[in-house]
N, C-alpha and C positions, 0 to 999 in steps of 0.2 A: 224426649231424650234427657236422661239425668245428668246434671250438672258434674261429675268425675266425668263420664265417657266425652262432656261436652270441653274440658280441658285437653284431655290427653287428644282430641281429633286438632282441638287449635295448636298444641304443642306439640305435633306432628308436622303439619301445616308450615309452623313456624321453622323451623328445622329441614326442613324440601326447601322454603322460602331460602333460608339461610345458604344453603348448600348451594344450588341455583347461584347465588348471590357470587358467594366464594369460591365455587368450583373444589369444594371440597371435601368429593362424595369419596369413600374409599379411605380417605384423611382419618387417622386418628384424633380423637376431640379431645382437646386441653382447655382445664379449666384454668384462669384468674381469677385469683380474690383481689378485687382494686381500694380495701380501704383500711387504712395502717400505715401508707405509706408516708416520710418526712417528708417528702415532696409535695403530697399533694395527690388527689385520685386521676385529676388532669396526666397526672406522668406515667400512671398502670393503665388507664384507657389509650395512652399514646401508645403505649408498649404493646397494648394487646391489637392495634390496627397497623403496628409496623411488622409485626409477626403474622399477619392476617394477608397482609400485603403480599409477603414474602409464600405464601403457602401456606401457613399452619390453621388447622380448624382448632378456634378460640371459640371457647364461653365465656363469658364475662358475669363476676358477681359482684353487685356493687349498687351503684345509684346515674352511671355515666351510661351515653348508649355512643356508638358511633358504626356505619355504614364498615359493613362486610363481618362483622363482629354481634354474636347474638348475647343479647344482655338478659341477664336473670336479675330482678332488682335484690337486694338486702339494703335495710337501714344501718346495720353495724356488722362489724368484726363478727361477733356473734352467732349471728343470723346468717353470715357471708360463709361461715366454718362450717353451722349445721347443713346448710344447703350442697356444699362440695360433699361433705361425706356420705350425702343420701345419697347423691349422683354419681358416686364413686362406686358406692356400693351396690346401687341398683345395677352398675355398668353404662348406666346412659354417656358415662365419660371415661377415657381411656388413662386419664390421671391429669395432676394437680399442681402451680405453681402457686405458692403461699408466701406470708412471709412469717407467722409465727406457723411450727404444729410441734405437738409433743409425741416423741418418739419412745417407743420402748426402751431400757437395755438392750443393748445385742443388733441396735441399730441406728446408723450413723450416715453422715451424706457426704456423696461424693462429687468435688466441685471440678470445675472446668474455664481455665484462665487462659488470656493470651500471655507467654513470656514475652519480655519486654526484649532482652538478646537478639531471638532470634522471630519472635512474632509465630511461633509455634504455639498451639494448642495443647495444656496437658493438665491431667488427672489430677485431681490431689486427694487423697484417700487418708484422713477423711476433714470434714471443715464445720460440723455439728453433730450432737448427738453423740450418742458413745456407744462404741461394739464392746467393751469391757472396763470393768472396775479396776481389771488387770492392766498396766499399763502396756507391755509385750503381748500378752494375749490379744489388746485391741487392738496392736499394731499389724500381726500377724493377720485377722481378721479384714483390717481397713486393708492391705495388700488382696486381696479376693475380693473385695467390693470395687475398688479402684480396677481390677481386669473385666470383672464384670459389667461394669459400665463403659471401659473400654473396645472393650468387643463387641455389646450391645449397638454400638453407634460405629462399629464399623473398620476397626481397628484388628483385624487376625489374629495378630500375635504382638502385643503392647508389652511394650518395654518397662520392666519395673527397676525402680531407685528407692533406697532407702534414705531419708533427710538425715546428715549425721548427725543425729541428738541422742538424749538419753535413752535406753534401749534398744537402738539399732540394731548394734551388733547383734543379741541376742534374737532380736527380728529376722535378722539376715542369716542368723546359722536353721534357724525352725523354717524358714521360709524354701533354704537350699538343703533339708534335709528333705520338705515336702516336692520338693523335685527330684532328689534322687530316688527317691520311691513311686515317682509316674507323673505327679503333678504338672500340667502345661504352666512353668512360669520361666519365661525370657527375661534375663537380668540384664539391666542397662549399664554402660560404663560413663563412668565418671569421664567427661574433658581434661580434669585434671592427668598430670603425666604419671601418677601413681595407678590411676582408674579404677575399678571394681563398683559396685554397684551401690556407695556410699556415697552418696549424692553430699556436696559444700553448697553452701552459697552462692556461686558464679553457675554452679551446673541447675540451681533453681531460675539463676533470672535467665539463662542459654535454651533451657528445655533441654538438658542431657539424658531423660527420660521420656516416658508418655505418662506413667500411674509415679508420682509422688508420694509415698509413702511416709506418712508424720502422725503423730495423735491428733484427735480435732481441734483443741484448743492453739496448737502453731498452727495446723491448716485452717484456722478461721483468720488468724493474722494476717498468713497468706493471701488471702483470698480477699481480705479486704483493702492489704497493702497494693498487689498489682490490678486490682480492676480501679481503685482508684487515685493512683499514683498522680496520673497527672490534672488530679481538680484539688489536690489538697486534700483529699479526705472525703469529704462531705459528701460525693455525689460519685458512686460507682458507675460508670464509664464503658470499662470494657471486659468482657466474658460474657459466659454463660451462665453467673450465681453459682449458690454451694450446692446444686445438686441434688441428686433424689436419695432418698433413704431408703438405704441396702442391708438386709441380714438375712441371713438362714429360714426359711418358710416365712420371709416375713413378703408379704404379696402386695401392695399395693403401694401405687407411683406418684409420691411427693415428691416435689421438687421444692426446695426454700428460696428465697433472696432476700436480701437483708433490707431493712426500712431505707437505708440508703443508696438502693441499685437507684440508676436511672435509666430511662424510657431503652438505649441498648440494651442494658443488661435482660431489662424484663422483658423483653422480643426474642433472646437469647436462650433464654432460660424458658420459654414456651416450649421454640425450637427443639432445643437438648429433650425437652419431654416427647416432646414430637418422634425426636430421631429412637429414644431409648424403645417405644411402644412400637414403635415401628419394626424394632431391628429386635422384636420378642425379648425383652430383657428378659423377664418372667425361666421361661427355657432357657437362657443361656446360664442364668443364677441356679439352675436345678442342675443343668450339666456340669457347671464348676463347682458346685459345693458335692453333690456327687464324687467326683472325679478325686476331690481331694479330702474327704472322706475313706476314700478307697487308698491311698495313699499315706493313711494315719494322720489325719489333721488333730480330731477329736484326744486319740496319744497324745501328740504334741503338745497341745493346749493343756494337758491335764498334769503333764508334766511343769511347762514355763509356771503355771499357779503355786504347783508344789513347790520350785525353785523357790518363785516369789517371795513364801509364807506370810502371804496376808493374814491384814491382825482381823478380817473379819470374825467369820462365822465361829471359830473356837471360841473368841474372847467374849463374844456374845450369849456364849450357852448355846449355838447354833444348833448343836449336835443334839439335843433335845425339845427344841422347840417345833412348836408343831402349827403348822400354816389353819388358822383362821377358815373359815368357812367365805365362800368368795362374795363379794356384795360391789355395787359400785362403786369406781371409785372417781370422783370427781372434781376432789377438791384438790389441792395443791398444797405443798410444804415447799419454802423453797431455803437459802441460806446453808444449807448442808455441805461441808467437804464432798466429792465424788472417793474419794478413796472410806468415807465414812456411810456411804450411802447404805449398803448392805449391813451393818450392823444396826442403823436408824431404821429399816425397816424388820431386825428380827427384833429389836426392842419392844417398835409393836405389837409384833405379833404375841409378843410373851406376857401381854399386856389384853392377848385376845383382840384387837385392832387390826380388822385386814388390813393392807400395806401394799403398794407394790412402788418399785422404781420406776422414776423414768427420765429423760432427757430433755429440757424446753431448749428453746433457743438463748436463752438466757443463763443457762445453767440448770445442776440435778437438781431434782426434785423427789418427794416422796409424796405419794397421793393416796388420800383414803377418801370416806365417805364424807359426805358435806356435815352430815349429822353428827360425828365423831371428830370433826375436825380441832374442835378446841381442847378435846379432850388428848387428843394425842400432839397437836403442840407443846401442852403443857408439860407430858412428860419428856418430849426429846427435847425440851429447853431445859427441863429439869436434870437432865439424865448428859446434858454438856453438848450438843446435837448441834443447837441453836441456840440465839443469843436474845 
């Protein structure tokens, strides 16, 4: 017998073994990566046998094993990422809690916190990543991600709130134009004695909503203020993490949490993958972007950009530059403005340097090839890009 088919019989084996074990045949399979974490792998291996306890079929990748929980080893982060995304891709798993991954444009995660008010569960659309360079357009976008994930796990008809901050309002008029034209969206009212669907401050920490609607960069605050509100900071406590990364045809199920969830949060954040795979996120995202497609979303958005007049693609010579022939891209740029990002990769392009965006946890980024990588530093630091 050759040594493949002599794997794939033990890693079958292993898996009946594991199932048996956990009773979690029919269970969607969620993958942990346990090594990245500030706490320690001790605190992702706790996480992945308190969510293992609870029901959820957990894979483990890392270097820890513990009972009910099947471990894949990796030596590093590295190794821990290739590994998730062959198994993602093969199917052998149903999706992925992480704590770094880099996300395209046009896709952003959506987290899930207890309020501290009333101890209610709710959305925050979005807490990473970015659904647009536009800052209304993203917002408008993270309002469909946030029902999508709401509904996904169980929620019918989720109440949406917009956070009153910079561009709301105009969120909130695209948003109830795409409902008067068919769109399923239920507006939430503010506790406030004014009410309407412009979420303050008190109706964040009440839960006067279920989908929270803010750009990622407040809903990462978010998201890091009430899970770990009462340890000081340092040790996220309570929720489910910032959630899985949601866009338009964009198909597979990341889930993030931050180097400082602890052992709840990363039980929670299995869970949440658990319930999303469960409750066919995949179909509910094709019904709702559908839906509101039909409804002129695509209009809408093409309009809020024109409002906008972003200083990208004109000021760049956009309008005649021409994309690059497609090549890997793997390296990273990081240091960019996000409202800068789209002119730092037509620069390249004009430059003949394929290019693309994209979103780390950390902040944008602009990624080309490894082999090209000095050469196109040089010029977006030359060109005012970077520093």
């Amino acid at each position: 017998m050759s040594k493949p088919v002599e794997k794939v019989i033990a890693n079958t084996f292993m898996e009946i073994a594991t199932a048996l074990e956990t009773g979690s045949f029919g269970k969607p399979s969620i993958i942990l990566t346990g090594l990245g974490s500030e706490h320690g792998e001790d605190n992702m291996i706790k996480g992945a046998a308190l969510a293992a306890s609870r029901g959820a079929g957990v894979v483990y990748i890392g270097t820890k094993e513990c009972d009910g929980v099947r471990t894949v080893h990796a030596k590093d982060e590295k190794e821990a990422h290739s590994i998730m995304e062959s198994m993602l891709s093969s199917g052998e798993a149903d999706g992925a809690v992480t704590m770094h991954y880099l996300f395209p444009i046009g896709v952003s995660t959506v987290g899930r916190v207890i309020t501290p008010g009333r101890g209610k569960a709710m959305y925050i659309a979005t807490t990473t990543g970015t659904s647009s360079t536009d800052r209304v357009e993203g917002m408008v976008k993270n309002a469909l991600y946030g029902i999508i994930a709401a509904k996904a796990c169980g929620i019918k008809n989720p109440t949406v709130g917009i956070l009153n901050i910079d561009g709301a309002q105009r969120t909130e008029s695209a948003l109830r134009e795409l409902s008067k034209n068919g769109c399923d969206i239920t507006f939430a009212e503010s506790g406030r004695s004014d009410g309407g669907a412009l979420m303050r401050g008190n109706d964040m920490l009440a839960g006067s909503c279920d989908v929270l609607v803010t750009d990622p960069l407040t809903g990462n605050i978010i998201m890091k203020t009430m899970s770990s509100f009462t340890t000081g900071g340092s040790y996220e406590s309570l929720g489910w993490g910032y959630g899985p990364g949601i866009g338009q045809d964009y198909d597979r199920l990341v889930l993030i949490l931050s180097r400082a969830s602890g052992i709840p949060v990363v039980a929670g954040a299995i869970e949440f993958a658990s319930e999303l795979a469960a409750g066919q996120y995949k179909k509910v995202s094709q019904t709702e972007f559908a839906a509101a497609e039909k409804a002129g979303l695509s209009k809408i958005l093409s309009a809020i950009k024109a409002a906008s007049a972003p200083t990208g693609a004109p000021e760049a010579g956009g309008a005649d530059v021409k994309e690059p022939p497609k090549e890997p891209v793997t390296a990273e740029i990081s240091g960019i403005e996000i409202s800068d990002l789209d002119d730092a990769v037509l620069e390249l392009w004009k430059a003949n340097i394929y290019a693309q965006s994209g979103m780390g946890c950390t902040g944008p980024v602009v990624m080309v090839n490894e082999a090209k990588l000095k050469k196109a530093e040089e010029l977006l630091t030359a060109k005012g890009f970077t520093s």
